[in-house]
N, C-alpha and C positions, 0 to 999 in steps of 0.2 A: 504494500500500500504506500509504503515509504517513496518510492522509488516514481509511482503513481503520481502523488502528491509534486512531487521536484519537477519531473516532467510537466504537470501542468503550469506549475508556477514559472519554469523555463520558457513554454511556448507564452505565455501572457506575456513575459519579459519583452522576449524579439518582438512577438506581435505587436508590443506597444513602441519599440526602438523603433522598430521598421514605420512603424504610424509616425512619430516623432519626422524620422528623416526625409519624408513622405509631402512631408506639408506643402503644397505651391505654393514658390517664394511669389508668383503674381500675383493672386488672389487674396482680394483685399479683406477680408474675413479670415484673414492664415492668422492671426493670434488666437482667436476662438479653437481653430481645429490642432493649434501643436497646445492650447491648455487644457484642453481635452486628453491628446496622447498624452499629456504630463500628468493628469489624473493619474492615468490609466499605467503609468511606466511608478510612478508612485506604490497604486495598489501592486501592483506586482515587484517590487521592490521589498514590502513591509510584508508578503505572501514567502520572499525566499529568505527575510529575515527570521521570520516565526521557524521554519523549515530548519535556519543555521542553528539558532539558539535555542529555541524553546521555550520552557517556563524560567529559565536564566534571566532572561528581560522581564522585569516585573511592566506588567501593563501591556505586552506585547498582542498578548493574544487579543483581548479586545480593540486595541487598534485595527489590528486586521477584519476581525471582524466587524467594525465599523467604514471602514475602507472597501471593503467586499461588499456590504449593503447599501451602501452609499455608491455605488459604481453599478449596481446592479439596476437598484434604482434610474440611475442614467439610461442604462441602457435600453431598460424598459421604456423609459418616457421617451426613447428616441421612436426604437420601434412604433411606439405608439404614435408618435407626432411623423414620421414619415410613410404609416403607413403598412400594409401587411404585404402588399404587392413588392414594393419597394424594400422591404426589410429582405424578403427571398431574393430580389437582386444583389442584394449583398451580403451575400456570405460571410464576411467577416463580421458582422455586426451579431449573428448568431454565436460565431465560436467563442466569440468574446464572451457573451453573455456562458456558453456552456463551462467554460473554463473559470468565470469568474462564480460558479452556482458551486463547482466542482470545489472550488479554493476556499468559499466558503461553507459547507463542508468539512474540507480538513480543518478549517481552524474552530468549529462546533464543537469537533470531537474532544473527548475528557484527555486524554493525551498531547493535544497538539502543542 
């Protein structure tokens, strides 16, 4: 499950890197979409923190899991504000949300 857990919190990483380096330098709404991937490179940040340390970082575990409901939340209200049609055109806005359900999840659990 260990190994589960890294793995997702790895692809969220790139996932959100790649969205970071992604952003069109032309379009004039590009601080909106790299503050967004900056959410997103955050939660998954504080996903492969929880992962290093544990319960070592006092406070950790609920960070995460605030960051994961909070980003979930997003992603939902995008969905929902772009649409059902639209969300199936984009595939990433799904894996995103699967991997951030998955992440939070691991950090639910009585161990994490």
């Amino acid at each position: 499950m260990k190994l589960f857990d890294r793995l997702c919190a790895g692809i969220l990483f790139v996932l959100a890197t790649v969205d970071c380096l992604l952003v069109p330098k032309t379009y004039t709404g590009r601080i909106w979409l790299l503050g967004t991937a900056l959410a997103l490179l955050f939660t998954a940040m504080l996903n492969v923190l929880r992962l290093r340390n544990g319960y070592a970082v006092r406070g950790l575990k609920m960070f995460c899991i605030g960051a994961n409901v909070l980003m979930l939340t997003f992603v939902v209200a995008l969905m929902m504000s772009i649409g059902k049609a639209r969300a199936l055109h984009n595939p990433q806005i799904i894996v995103v949300a699967i991997l951030v359900i998955v992440e939070m999840g691991f950090s639910l659990r009585k161990n994490a």
